[in-house]
N, C-alpha and C positions, 0 to 999 in steps of 0.2 A: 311316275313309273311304278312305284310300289305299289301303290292303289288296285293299278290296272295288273298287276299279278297277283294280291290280293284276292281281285276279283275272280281272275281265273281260275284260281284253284277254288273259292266261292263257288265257281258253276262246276270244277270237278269234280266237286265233291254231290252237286246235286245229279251229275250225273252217275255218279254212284248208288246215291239214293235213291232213281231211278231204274239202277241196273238189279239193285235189291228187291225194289217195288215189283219188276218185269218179272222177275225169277218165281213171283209165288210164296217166297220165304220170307216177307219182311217181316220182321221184329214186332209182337207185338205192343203196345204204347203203355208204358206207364213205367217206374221203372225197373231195373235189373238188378235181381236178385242173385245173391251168392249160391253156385251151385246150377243156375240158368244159364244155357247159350245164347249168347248175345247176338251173332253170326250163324249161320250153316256155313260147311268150305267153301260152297262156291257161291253166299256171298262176300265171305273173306278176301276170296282170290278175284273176287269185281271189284273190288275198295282198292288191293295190293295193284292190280294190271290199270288200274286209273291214276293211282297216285305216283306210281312210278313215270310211269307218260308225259304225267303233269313236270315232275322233279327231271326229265331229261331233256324236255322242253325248254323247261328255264331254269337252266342250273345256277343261275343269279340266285334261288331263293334258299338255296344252302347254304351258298357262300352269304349272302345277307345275317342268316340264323345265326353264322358259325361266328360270324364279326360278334352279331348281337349277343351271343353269351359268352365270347371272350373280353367283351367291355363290361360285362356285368361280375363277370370275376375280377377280372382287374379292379373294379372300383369298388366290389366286397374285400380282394385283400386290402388295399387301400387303406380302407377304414379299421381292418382288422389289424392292421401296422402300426396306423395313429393310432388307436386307443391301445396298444400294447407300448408304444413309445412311451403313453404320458403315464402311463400308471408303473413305467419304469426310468421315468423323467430327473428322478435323485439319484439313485446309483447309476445312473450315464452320466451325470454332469458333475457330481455333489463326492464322489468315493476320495478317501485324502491319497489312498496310493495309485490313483487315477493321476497322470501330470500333466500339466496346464503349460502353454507357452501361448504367444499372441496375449491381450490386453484380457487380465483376471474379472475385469468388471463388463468384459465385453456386454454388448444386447444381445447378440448370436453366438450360439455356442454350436461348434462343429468336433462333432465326436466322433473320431477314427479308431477300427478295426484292423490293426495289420498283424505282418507277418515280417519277421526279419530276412528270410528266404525265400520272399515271395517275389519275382521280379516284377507284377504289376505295381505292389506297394512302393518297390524302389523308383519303379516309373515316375508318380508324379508327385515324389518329394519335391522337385523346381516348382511343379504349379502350387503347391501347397505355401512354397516359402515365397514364392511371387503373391499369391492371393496374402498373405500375415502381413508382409511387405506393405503392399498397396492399400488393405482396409485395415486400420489402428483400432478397430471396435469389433472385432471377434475374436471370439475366447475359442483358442484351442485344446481338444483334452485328446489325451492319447491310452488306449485300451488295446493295450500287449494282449495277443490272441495268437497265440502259437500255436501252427493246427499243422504246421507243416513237418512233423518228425520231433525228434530230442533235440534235434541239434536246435531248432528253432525254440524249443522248451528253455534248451542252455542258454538263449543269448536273450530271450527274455526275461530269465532270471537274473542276469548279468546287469542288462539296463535298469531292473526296478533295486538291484542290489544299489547301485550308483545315485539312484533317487533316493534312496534310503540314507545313504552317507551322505550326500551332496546333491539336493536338492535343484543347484543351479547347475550342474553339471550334467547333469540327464538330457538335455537338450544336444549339445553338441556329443554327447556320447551315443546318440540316439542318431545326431545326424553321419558321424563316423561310420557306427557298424552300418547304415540306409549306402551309405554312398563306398563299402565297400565291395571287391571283385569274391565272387564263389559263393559257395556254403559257408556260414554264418553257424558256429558254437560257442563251445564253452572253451577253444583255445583261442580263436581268433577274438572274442570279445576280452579276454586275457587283456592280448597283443593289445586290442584299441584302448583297454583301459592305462596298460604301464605306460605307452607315448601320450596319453593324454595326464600324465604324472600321478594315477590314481594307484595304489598298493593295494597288488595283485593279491595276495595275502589276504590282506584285509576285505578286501572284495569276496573274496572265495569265501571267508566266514560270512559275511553279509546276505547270500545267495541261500544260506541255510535258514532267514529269516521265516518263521511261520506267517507273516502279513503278506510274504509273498506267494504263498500258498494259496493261502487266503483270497487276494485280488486275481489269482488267476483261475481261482476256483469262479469270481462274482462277472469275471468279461465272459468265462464259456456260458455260464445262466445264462446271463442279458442276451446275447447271443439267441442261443436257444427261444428267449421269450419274444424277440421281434424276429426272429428268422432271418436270422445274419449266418449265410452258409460258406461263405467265402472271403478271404481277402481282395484287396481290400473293402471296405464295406463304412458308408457312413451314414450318423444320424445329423440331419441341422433341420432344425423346428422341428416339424411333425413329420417328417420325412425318412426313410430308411431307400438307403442310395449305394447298391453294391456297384463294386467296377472302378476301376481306374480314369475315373470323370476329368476330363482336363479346365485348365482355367477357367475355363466360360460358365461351362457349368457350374464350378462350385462360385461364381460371380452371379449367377442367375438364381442359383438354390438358397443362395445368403438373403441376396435380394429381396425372396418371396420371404421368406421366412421373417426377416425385419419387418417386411410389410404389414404380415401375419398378424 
């Protein structure tokens, strides 16, 4: 079928060439110079009254074209994602105020973009800790990207302050403020910290750490460098995967990527 509209706009076009030829005007042969008319109007407007004809005729060969250069974009960014990934492949996986949960030696390392107020990132906290659950061989890292307001600023300072004191604590203080109700700051991460026996005090100075500046300066880069515009947003293998993916997917993206 392609062929045969191919073809037909092939003889559209010769008949064009012959509406040019009829007219008296054709182009002399060799070729066009800057500053030469290529056309007179009214062989212009026998090419434009043909090839219109042609394109209302078979409005297939638009939509074919439009397919055929949105798959050729798609698989330029693609490539432009991968090779922005790997030549930012250490500071995504490798940063020490970057924190790690799931198997430190894993083969596949899945790197998340969230947002502590973002209610898609809260979404698939369950498929994240089913997928840790279920495969003992992926390395999780977690990349605080607070883009939703101060208050999200405050509660990312909060959890990396917590990493900073207590290392093993950052997890369940991470899954605390994920799994609570509202707006998420710098009172409410307080609150999660004192019931979870942490001094509040102590936290508050912690939260003035300059490394936390620092890491939250090197997630907005990376960010920036593979075009991570939203929460949440993940890297595994060569892959950059915005959107709140449920279990499957991140079981199918692991998958390729070990294959990888």
């Amino acid at each position: 079928m392609a062929a045969d509209r191919v073809q037909r706009f092939a003889q559209a076009a010769m008949m064009a060439g012959a509406v040019i030829a009829g007219s008296g005007l054709a182009m002399a042969p060799g070729p066009v110079h800057a500053g030469d008319r290529a056309l007179s109007p009214v062989q212009e407007e026998a090419v434009r009254t043909l090839v219109r004809e042609f394109i209302l005729q078979n409005p297939e060969v638009m939509l074919e074209s439009l397919r055929a250069h949105q798959a050729r974009a798609e698989a330029e960014g693609r490539e432009q994602a991968q090779a922005a990934v790997a030549d930012a492949r250490d500071r995504l996986e490798n940063n020490p105020m970057s924190p790690v949960a799931g198997n430190p030696d894993g083969d596949v390392t899945v790197v998340e973009f969230f947002d502590y107020n973002c209610g898609f990132c809260r979404r698939v906290v369950p498929d994240i800790q089913a997928h840790l659950a279920a495969d003992g061989n992926v390395r999780y890292v977690f990349k605080e990207f607070p883009i939703l307001g101060q208050e999200s600023v405050d509660a990312a300072r909060a959890a990396l302050a917590v990493f900073i004191l207590d290392p093993e604590a950052y997890l369940p203080f991470h899954m605390a403020l994920m799994q609570s109700r509202g707006t998420i700051g710098r009172t409410k991460a307080l609150e999660v910290a004192a019931e979870m026996g942490i001094d509040p005090v102590q936290l508050e100075d912690a939260m003035a750490d300059p490394r936390i500046d620092a890491a939250l300066r090197s997630n907005l880069e990376l960010a920036r460098q593979i075009d991570i515009r939203g929460t949440p947003a993940f890297v595994i293998g060569d892959e950059v995967v915005p959107g709140a993916v449920g279990l499957d997917t991140l079981e199918e993206l692991v998958a390729t990527a070990r294959g990888s």
